[in-house]
Backbone as JSON Lines, residues from 0, in Angstrom:
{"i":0,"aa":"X","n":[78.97,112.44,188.71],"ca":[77.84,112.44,187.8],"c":[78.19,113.31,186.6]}
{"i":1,"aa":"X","n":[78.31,112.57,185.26],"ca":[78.35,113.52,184.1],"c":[76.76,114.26,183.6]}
{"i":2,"aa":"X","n":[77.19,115.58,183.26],"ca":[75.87,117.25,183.21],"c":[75.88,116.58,181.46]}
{"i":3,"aa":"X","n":[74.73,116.1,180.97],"ca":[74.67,116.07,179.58],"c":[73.56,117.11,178.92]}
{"i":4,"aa":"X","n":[73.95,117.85,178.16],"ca":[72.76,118.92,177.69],"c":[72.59,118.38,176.1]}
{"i":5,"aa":"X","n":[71.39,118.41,175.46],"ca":[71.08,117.86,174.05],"c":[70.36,119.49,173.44]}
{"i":6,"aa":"X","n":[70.69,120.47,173.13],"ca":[70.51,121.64,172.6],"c":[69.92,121.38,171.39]}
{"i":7,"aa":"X","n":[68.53,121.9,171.3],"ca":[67.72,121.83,169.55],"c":[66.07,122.94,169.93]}
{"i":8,"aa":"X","n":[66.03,123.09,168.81],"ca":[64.43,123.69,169.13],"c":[63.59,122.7,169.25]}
{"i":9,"aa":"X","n":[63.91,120.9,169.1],"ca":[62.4,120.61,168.98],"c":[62.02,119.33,167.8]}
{"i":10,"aa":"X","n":[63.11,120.09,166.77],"ca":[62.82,119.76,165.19],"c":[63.25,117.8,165.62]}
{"i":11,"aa":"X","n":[63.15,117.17,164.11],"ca":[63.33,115.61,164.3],"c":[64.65,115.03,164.33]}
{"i":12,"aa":"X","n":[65.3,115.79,163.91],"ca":[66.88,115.58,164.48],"c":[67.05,115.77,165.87]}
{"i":13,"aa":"X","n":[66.9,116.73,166.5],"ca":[66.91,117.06,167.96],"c":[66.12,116.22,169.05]}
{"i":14,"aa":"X","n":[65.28,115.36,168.51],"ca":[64.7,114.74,168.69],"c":[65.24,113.58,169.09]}
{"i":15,"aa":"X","n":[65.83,113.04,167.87],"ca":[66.52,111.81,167.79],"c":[68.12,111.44,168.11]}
{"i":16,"aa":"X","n":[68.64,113.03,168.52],"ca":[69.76,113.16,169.29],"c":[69.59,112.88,170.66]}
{"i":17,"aa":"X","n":[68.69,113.15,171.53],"ca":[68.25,113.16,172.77],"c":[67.98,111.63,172.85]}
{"i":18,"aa":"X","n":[67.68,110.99,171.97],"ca":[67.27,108.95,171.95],"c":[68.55,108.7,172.01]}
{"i":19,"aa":"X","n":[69.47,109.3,171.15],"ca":[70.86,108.45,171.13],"c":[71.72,108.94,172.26]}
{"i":20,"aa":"X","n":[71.64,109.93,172.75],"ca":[72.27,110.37,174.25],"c":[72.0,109.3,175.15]}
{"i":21,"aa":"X","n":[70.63,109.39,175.54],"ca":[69.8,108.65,176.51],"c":[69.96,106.76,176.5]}
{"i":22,"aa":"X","n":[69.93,106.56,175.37],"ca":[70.34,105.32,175.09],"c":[71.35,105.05,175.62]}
{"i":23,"aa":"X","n":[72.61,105.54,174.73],"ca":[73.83,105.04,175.22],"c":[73.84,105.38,176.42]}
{"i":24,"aa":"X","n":[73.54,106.46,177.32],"ca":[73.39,106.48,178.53],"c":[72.99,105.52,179.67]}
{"i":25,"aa":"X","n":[71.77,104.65,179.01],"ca":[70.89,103.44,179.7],"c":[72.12,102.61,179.74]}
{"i":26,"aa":"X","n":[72.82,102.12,178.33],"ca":[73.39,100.96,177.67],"c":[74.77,100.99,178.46]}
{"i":27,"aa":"X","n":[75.35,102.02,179.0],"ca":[76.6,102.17,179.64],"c":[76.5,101.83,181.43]}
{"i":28,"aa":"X","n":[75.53,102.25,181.85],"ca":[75.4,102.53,182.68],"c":[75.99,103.74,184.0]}
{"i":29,"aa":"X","n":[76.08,104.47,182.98],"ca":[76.5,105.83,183.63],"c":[75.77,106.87,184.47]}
{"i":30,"aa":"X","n":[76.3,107.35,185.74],"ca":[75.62,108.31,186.19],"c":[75.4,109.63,185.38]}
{"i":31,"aa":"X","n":[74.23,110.39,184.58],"ca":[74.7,111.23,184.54],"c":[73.31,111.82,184.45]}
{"i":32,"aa":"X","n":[73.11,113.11,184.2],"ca":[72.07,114.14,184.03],"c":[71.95,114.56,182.76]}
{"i":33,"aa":"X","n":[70.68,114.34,181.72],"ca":[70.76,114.52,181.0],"c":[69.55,115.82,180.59]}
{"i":34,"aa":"X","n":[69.53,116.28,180.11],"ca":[69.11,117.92,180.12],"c":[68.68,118.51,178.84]}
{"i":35,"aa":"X","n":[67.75,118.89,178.38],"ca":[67.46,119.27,176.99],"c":[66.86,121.57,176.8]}
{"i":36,"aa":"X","n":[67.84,121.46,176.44],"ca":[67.61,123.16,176.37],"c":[67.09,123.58,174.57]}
{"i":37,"aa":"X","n":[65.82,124.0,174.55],"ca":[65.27,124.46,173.18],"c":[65.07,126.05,173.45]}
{"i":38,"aa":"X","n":[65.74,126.9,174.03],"ca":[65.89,128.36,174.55],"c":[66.93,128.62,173.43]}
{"i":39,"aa":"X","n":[66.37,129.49,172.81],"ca":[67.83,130.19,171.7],"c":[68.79,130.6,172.7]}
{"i":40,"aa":"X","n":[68.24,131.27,173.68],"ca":[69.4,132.4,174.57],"c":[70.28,131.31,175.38]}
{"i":41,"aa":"X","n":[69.57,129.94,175.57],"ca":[70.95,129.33,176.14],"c":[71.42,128.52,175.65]}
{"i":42,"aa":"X","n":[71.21,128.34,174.12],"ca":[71.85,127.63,173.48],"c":[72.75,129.14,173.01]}
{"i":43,"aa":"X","n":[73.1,129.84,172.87],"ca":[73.42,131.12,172.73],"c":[74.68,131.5,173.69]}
{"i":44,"aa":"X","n":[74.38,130.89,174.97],"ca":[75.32,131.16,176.07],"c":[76.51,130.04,176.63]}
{"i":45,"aa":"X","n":[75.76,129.23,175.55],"ca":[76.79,127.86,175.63],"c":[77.55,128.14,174.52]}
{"i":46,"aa":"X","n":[77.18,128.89,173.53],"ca":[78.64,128.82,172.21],"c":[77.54,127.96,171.34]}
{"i":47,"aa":"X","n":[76.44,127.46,171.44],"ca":[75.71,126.27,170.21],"c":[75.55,127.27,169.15]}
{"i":48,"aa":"X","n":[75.88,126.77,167.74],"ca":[75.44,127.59,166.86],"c":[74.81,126.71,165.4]}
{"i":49,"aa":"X","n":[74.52,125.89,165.52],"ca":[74.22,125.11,165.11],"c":[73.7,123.86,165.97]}
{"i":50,"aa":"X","n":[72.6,123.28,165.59],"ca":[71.6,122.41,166.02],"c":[71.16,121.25,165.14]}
{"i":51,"aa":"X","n":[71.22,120.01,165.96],"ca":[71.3,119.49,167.59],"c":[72.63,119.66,167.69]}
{"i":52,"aa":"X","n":[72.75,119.93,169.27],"ca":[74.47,120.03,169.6],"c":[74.12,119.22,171.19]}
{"i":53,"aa":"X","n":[75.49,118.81,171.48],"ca":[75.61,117.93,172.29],"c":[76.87,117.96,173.14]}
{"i":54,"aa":"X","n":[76.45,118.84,175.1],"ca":[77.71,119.21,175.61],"c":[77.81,118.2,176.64]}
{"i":55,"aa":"X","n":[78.88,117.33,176.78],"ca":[79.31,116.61,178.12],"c":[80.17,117.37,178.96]}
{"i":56,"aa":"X","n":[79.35,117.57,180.16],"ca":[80.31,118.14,181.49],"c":[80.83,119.83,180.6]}
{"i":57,"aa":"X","n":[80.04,120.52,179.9],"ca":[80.43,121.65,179.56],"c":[80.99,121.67,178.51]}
{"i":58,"aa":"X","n":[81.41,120.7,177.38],"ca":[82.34,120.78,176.48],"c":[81.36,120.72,175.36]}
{"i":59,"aa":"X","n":[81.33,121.21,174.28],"ca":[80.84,120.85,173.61],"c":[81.3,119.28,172.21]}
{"i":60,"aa":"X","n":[80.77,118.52,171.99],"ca":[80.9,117.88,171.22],"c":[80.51,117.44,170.04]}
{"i":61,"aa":"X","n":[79.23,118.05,169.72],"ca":[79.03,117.74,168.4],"c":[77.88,119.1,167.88]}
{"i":62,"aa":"X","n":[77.74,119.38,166.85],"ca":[76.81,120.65,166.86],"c":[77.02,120.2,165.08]}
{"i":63,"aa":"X","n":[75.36,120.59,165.14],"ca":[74.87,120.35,163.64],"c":[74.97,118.74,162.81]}
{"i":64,"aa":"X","n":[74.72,117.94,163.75],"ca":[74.62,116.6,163.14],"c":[74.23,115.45,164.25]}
{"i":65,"aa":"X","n":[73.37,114.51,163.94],"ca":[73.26,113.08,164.83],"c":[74.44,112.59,165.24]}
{"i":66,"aa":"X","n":[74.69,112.74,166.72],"ca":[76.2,111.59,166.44],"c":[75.22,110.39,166.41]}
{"i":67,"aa":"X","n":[76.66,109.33,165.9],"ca":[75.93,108.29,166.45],"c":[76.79,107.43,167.53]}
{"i":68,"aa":"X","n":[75.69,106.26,168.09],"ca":[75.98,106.0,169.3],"c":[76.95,105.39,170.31]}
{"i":69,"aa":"X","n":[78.01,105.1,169.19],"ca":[79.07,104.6,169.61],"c":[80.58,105.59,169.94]}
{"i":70,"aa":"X","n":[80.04,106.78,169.1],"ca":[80.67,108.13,169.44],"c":[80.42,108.55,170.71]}
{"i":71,"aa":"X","n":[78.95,108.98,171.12],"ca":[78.34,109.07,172.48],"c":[79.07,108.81,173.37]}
{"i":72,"aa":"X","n":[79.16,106.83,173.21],"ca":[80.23,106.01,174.53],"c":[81.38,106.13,174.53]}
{"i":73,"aa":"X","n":[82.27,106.73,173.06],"ca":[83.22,107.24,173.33],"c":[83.17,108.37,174.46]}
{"i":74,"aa":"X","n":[82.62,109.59,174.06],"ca":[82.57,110.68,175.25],"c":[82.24,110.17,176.81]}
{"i":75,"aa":"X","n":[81.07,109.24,176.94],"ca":[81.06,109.37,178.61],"c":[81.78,108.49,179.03]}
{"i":76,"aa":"X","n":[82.89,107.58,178.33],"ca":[83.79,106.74,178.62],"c":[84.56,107.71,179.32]}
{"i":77,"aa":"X","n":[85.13,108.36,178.23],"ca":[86.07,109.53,178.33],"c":[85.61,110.74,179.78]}
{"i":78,"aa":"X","n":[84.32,110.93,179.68],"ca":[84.39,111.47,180.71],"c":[84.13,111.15,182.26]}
{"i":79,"aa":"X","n":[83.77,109.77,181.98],"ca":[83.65,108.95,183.27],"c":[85.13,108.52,183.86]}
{"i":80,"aa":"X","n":[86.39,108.9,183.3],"ca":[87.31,108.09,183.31],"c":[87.96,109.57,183.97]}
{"i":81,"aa":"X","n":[87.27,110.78,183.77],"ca":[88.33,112.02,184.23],"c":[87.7,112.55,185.51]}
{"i":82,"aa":"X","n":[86.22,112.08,185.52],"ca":[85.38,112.28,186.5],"c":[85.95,111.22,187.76]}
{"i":83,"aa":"X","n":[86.14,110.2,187.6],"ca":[86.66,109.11,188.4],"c":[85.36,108.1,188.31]}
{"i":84,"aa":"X","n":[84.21,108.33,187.82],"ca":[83.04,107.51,187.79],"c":[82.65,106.8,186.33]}
């Protein structure tokens, strides 16, 4: 199972990062957990310093911008493929 966290306070970007996670998530069909932290202190303890940020399985991948959604399926390709799932 890939740990997906979508890090933002809230605002309409952060918002609309969490649609494009979740989406491509539906659209792949991947196991994974997807998780939304608007806590300064643990976006703080992850390294986020900038918002929306976006960590698969602990890594961070994108911070301070929408990916978009074909980037996404790059990552849980990528991490479905190291995961074995």
């Amino acid at each position: 199972m890939l740990n997906i966290i979508v890090y933002g306070p809230g605002c309409s970007r952060c918002v609309e990062t969490e649609k494009v996670v979740r989406h491509a998530v539906e659209q792949m069909g991947v196991t994974a957990e997807v998780q939304k932290v608007n806590d300064p202190i643990g976006m703080a303890k992850a390294g986020v310093l900038l918002t929306p940020a976006v960590t698969v399985n602990g890594l961070v991948k994108v911070s301070g911008r929408i990916p978009k959604e074909d980037e996404v399926r790059g990552w849980l390709a990528a991490a479905s493929a190291t995961t074995g799932r």
